[in-house]
C-alpha positions as CSV (number, residue, x, y, z in Angstrom):
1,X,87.0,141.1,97.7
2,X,87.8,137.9,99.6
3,X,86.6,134.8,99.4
4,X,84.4,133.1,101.6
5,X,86.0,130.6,103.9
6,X,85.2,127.1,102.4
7,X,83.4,124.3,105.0
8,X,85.3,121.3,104.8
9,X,83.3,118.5,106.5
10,X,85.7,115.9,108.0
11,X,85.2,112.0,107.5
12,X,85.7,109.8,110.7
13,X,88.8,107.8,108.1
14,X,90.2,111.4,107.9
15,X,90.3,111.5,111.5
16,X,91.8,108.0,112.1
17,X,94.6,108.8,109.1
18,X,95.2,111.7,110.3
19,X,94.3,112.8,114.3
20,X,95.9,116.4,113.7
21,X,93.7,116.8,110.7
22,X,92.0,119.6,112.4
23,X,94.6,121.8,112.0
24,X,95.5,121.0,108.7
25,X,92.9,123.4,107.0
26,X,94.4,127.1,107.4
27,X,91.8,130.0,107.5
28,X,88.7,128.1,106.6
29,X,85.7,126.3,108.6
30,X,86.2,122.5,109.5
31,X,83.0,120.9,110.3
32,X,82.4,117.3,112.0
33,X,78.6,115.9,112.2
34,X,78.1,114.4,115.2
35,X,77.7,111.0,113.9
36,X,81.6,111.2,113.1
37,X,82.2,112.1,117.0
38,X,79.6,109.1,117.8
39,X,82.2,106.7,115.8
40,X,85.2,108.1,117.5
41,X,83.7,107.3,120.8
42,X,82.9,103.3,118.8
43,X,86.4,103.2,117.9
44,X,88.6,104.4,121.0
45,X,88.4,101.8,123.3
46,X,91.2,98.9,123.1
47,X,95.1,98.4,122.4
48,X,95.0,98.7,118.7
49,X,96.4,101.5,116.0
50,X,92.6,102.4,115.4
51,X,91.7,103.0,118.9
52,X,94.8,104.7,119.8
53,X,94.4,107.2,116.9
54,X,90.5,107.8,117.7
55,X,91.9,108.8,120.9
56,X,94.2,110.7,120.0
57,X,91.6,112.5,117.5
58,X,89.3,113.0,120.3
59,X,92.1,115.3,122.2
60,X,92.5,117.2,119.4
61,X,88.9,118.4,118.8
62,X,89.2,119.0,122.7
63,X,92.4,121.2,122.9
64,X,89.8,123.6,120.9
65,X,86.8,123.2,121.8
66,X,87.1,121.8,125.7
67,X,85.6,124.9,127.2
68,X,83.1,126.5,124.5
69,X,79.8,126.8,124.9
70,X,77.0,124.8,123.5
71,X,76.4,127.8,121.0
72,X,80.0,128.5,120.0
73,X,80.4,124.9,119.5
74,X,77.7,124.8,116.9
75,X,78.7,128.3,115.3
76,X,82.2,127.5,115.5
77,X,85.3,127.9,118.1
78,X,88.5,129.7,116.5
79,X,91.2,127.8,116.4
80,X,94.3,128.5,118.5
81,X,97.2,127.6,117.3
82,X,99.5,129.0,120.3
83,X,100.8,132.8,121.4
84,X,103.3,132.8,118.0
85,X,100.6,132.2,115.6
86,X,97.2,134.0,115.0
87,X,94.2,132.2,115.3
88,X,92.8,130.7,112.0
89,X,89.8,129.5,110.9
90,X,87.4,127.6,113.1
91,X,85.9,124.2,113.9
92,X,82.2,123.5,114.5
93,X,80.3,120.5,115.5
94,X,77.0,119.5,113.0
95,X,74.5,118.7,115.8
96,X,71.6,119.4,113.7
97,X,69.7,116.3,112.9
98,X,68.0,116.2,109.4
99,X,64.4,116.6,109.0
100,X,62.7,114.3,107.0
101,X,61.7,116.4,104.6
102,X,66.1,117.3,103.5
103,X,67.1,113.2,104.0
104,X,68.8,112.5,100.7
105,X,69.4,109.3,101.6
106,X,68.2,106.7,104.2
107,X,69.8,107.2,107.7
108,X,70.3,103.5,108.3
109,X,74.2,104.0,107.8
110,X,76.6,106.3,109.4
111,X,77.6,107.2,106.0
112,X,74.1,108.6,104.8
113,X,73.8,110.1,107.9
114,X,76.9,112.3,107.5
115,X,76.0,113.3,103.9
116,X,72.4,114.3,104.7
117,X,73.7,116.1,107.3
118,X,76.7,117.8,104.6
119,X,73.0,118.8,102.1
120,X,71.4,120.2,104.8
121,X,74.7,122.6,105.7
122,X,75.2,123.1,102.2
123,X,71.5,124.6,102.1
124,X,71.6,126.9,105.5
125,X,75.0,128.1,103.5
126,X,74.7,129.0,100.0
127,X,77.2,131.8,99.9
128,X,79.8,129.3,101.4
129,X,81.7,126.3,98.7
130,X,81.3,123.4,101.4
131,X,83.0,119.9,100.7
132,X,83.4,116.7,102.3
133,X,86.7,115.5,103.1
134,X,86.9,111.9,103.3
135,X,89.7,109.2,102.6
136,X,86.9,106.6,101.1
137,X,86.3,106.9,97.6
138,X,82.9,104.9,97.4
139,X,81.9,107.9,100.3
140,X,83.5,110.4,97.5
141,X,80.8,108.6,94.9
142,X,77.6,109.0,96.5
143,X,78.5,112.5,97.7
144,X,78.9,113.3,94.0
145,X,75.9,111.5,93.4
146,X,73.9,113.6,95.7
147,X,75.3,117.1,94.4
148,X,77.5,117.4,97.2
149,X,81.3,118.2,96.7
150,X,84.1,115.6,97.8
151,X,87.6,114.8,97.9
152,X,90.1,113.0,99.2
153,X,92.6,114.4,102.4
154,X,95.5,115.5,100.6
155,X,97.8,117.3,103.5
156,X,100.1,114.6,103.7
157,X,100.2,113.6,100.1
158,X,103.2,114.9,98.7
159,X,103.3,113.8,95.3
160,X,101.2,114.4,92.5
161,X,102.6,110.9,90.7
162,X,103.9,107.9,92.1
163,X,106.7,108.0,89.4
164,X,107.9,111.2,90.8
165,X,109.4,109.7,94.1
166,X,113.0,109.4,94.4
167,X,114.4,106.1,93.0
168,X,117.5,106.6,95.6
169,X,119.7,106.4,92.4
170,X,120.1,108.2,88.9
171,X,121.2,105.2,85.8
172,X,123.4,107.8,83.3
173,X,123.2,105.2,80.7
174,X,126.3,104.7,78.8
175,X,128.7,107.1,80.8
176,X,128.8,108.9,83.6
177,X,132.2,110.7,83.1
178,X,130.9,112.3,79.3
179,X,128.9,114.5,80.8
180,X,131.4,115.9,83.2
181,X,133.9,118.5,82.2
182,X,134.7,119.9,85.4
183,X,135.9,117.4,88.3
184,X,138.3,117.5,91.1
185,X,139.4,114.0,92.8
186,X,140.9,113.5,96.0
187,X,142.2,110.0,97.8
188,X,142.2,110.3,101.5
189,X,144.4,108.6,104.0
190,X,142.1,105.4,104.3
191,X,142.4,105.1,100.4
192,X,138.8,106.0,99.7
193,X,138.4,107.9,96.6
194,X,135.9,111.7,96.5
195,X,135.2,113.3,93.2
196,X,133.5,117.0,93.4
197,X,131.4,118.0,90.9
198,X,129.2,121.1,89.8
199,X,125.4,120.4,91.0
200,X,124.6,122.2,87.6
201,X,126.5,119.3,85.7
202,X,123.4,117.1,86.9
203,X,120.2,117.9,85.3
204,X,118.0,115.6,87.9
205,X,117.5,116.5,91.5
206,X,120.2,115.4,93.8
207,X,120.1,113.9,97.5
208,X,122.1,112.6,100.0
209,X,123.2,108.8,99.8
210,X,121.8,108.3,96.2
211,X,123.2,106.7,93.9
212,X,125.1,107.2,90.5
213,X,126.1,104.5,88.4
214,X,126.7,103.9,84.4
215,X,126.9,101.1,81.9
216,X,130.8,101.7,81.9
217,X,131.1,100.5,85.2
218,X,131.1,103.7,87.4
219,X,129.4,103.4,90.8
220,X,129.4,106.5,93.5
221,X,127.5,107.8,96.2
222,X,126.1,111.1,97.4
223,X,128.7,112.1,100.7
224,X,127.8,115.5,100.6
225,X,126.4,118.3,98.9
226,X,126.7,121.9,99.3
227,X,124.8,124.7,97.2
228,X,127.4,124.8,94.4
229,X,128.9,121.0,94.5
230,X,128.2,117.3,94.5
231,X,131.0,115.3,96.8
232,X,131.1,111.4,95.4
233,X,132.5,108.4,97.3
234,X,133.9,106.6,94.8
235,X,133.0,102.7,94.9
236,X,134.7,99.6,93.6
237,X,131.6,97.7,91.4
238,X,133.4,94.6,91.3
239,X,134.0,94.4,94.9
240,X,130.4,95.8,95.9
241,X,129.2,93.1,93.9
242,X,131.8,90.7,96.0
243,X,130.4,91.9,98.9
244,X,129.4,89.1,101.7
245,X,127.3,89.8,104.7
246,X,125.8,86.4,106.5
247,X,126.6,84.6,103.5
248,X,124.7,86.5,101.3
249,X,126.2,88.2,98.2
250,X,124.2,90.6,95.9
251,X,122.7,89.0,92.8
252,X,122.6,92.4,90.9
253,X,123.7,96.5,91.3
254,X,120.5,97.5,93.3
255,X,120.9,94.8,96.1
256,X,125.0,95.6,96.3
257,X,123.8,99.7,96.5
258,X,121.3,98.6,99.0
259,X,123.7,96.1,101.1
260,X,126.0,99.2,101.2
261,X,123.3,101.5,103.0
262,X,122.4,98.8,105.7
263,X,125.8,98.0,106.1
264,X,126.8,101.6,107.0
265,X,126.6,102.7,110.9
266,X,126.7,106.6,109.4
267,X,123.1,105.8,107.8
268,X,120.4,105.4,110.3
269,X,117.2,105.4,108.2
270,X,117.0,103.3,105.0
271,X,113.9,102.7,103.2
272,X,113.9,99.9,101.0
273,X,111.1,99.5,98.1
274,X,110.7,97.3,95.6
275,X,108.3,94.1,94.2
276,X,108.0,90.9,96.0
277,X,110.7,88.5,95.8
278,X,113.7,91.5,94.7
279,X,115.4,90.8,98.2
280,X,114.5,93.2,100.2
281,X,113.8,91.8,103.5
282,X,116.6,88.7,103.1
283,X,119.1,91.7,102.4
284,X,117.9,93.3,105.2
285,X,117.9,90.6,107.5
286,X,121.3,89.2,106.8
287,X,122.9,93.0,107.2
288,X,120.9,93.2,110.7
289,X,122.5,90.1,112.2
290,X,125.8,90.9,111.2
291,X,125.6,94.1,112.5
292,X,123.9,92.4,115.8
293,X,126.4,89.4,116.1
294,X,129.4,90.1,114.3
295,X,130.2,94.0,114.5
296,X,128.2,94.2,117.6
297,X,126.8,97.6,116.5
298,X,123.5,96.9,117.6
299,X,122.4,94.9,121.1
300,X,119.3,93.6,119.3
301,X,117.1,93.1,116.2
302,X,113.4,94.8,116.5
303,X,111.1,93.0,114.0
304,X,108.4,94.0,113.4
305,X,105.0,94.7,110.5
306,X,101.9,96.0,109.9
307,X,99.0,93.2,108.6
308,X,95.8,93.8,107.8
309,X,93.7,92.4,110.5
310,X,96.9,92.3,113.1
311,X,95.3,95.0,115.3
312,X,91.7,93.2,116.1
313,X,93.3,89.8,115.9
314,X,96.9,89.4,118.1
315,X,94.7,90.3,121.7
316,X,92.6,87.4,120.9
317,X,96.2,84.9,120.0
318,X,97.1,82.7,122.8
319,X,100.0,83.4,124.2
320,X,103.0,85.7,124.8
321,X,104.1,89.4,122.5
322,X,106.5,86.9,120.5
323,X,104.4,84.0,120.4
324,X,101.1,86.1,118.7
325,X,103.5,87.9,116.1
326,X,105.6,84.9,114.8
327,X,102.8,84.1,112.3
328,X,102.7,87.3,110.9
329,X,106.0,87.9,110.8
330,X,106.6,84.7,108.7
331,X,108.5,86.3,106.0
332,X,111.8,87.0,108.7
333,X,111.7,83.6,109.6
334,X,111.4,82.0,105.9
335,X,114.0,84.7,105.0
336,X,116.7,83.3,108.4
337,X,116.0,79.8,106.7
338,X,116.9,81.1,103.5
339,X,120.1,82.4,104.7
340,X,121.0,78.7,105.9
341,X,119.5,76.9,103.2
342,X,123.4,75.2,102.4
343,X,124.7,75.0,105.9
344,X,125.1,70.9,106.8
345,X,123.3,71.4,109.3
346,X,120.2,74.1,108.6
347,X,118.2,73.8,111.6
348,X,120.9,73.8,114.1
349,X,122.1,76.9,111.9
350,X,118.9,78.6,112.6
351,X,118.8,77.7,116.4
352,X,122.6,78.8,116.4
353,X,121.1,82.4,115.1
354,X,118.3,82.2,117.1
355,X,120.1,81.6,120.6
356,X,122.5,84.0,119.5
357,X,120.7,87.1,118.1
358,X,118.3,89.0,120.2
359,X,115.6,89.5,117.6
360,X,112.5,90.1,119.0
361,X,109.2,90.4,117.5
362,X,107.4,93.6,118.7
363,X,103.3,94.4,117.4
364,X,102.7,98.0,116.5
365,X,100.0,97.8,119.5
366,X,103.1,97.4,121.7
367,X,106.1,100.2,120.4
368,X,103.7,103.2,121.3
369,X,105.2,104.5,123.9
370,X,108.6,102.5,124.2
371,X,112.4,103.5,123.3
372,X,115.0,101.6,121.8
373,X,118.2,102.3,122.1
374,X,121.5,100.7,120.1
375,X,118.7,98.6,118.1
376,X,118.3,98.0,114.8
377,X,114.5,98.6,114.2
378,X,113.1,96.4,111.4
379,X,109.8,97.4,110.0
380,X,108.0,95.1,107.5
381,X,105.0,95.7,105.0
382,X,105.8,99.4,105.7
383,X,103.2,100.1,102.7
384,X,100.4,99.8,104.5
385,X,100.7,102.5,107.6
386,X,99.6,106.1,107.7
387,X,102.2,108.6,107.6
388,X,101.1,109.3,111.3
389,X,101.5,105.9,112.2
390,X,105.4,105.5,110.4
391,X,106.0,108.8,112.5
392,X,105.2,107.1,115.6
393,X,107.5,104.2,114.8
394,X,110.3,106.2,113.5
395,X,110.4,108.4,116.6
396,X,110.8,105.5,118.8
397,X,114.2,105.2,117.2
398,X,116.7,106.3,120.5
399,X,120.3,106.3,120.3
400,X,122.5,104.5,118.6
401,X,119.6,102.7,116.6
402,X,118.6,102.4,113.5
403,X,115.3,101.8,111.7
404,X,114.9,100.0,108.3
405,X,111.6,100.1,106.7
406,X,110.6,97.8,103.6
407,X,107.6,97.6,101.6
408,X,106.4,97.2,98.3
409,X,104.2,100.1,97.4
410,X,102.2,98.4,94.7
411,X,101.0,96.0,97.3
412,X,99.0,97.8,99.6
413,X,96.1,96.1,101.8
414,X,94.9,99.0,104.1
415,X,91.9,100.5,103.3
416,X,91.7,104.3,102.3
417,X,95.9,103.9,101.6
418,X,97.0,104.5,97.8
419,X,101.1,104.1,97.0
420,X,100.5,108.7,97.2
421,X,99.2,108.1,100.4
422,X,101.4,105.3,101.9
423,X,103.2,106.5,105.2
424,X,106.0,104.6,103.1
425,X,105.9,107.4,100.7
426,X,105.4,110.3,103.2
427,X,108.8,109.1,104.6
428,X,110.7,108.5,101.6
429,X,109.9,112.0,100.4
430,X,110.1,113.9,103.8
431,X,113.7,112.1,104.4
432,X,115.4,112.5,101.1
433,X,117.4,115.5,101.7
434,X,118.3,113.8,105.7
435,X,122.1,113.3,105.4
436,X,122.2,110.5,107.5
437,X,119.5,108.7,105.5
438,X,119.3,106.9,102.1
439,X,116.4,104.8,100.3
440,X,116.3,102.8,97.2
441,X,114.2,100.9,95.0
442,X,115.0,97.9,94.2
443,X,114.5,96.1,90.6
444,X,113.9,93.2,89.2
445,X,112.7,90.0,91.2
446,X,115.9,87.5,91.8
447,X,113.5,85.6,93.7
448,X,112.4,83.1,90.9
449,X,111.8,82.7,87.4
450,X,108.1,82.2,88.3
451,X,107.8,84.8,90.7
452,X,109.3,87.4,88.1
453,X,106.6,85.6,85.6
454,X,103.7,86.4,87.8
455,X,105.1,90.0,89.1
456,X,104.7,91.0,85.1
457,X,101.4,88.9,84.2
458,X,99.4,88.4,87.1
């Protein structure tokens, strides 16, 4: 006998995380009280991340229900999902306002109103599991608290642990080469060196671009993979760690292996995690304006972040796009500084740079939309944006460009975001088999002897 199709009642967050949401719920019943549609209608108006997603929410529950009836809309409309697919489950709008009598909860807040209204559907439905699907976990509390089902949106969560995400590297500990009986080793023309290997000599998952390296002193990288094989590039640790770009050299293995995926016109997507102060944007900085006014591989540097409170605030800054982002974008600025720290003359170092490079500072508000082409896109505090909001960046990439996104995952300032959760995340895991993109996490903090102090006790 089948089961009844489950009611999952949809949280405006969900919405704003997530405008497709909608669709994300296969054969069952996705509800929204009206009070949710009410806050979509507060939210869409303005340039911000917030209002453009409400809006885009909005067209989504219209695609499906744009030309039902009053009835249908309240029963529920099935949902299309195009001439290739059958129609699954449905979505219905919770117009009935509670009677006094069923309020659980005073309707003073939004939120109450939404879980009364969630009771009173779980009563008119007993033979139906319904649930409440919200990203805010004080919302999840009191729904618990009244007897009503809850849990978080979990679509584009695609890990279970944090610890499970891919590191961008595998440390083999004393040797590499003692676990390898069966290799093959060929030096091409240019004098790089490839070793092929059996993927079932490797116990861990393997991706393009990662990294293997031992205590012996063995560094390679993922070229290429095939269903029977490993191809390694071998690399030279010594020189890696030689390495200059913009006068900065790597202070340990992780920021030479990262240095080498910036540095490479072949990778067009690196993601670069890690805790403050291990180098992450002054790595990423120094690569992009040698790339920019060295190799000319890029006609200019896109800089740009996601702050808490950048949204509401940069339409109320005086001034022009660059002008309102230069406070928030700070930490590419300190970093330039940084990188010019020991010149004789720093500041005419950094106006040198600046006259020279076209780095612009772009807000979020601003890239919807846009294309950039041959540019190297720089994307800061990466942590804190939805996975529908990195896709929107990301896709902005055109050709020739490439996009670099840091964060540090155990710093995140959005609400309703968790390191799971993090757009950061999404991308890391949904690009880890893309051959033309690599990620790593970056260890330690070279930053300070303080700073490492207060990473590990504050």
């Amino acid at each position: 006998m089948p089961l009844s199709p489950i009611f999952y009642v949809l949280d405006t967050n969900v919405l704003i995380h997530d405008p497709s949401a909608i669709w994300n719920f296969d054969e069952h019943q996705v509800v929204i009280p009206m009070t949710v549609l009410e806050e979509l209608d507060n939210l869409k108006s303005g340039r911000g991340a917030v209002a453009a997603d409400s809006r885009q929410a909005i067209r989504e529950i219209d695609r499906i229900l744009g030309k039902a009836t009053p009835v249908d809309v309240e029963q529920g409309v099935p949902i299309d999902r195009g001439k290739q697919l059958p129609s699954l489950g449905t979505l219905s709008v919770l117009m009935t306002e509670t009677p006094q009598i069923h309020r659980m909860l005073p309707e003073h807040l939004n939120d109450n109103k939404i879980l009364n209204a969630v009771a009173l559907l779980k009563q008119q439905h007993p033979a139906h599991h319904v649930a409440l699907v919200t990203k805010d976990i004080n919302m999840r509390l009191k729904a618990r608290a009244c007897g009503i089902d809850a849990e978080d949106y979990q679509t584009d969560q695609l890990l279970s642990d944090i610890a499970e995400l891919n590191q961008g590297y595998i440390d083999f500990g004393d040797s590499f080469w003692d676990r390898i009986s069966d290799v093959e080793t060929e030096q091409t023309h240019s004098g790089e060196t490839f070793h092929q290997i059996p993927r079932s000599a490797i116990a861990q998952e393997v991706y393009p671009n990662q990294f293997f390296f031992d205590a012996a002193g063995f560094l390679g990288r993922v070229s290429r993979l095939t269903d029977t094989h490993i191809i390694l590039r071998h690399l030279d640790r010594e020189r890696m760690m030689q390495r200059e770009t913009w006068g900065l050299t790597p202070r340990d293995i992780f920021q030479a292996m990262a240095m080498d995926l910036l540095l490479d016109p072949d990778v067009h997507l690196v993601n670069l995690t890690g805790s403050a102060g291990s180098g992450k944007t002054i790595l990423a900085l120094a690569a992009a304006i040698e790339m920019t006014l060295d190799t000319k591989l890029f006609r200019r540097i896109i800089a740009t972040r996601s702050t808490q409170g950048l949204d509401e605030d940069i339409g109320f800054l005086p001034g022009t796009e660059a002008e309102k982002m230069e406070p928030w974008l700070g930490a590419i600025t300190d970093n330039l500084e940084a990188l010019h720290w020991d010149d004789e003359n720093a500041a005419g170092s950094i106006d040198y740079v600046l006259a020279k490079v076209p780095l612009q500072f772009k807000s979020l508000n601003y890239i919807r939309g846009r294309s950039f082409q041959h540019s190297l896109i720089l994307i800061d505090e990466s942590q804190n944006l939805t996975p529908h909001q990195i896709k929107t960046i990301v896709t902005r990439a055109g050709t020739g460009s490439k996009v670099v996104c840091l964060g540090n995952l155990a710093q995140i300032d959005t609400p309703y975001l968790s390191p799971i959760s993090s757009g950061l995340t999404y991308l890391t895991e949904r690009f880890k088999n893309f051959a033309l993109g690599g990620n790593l996490q970056l260890q330690g903090v070279p930053r300070s002897e303080l700073a490492a102090y207060a990473e590990e006790h504050l």
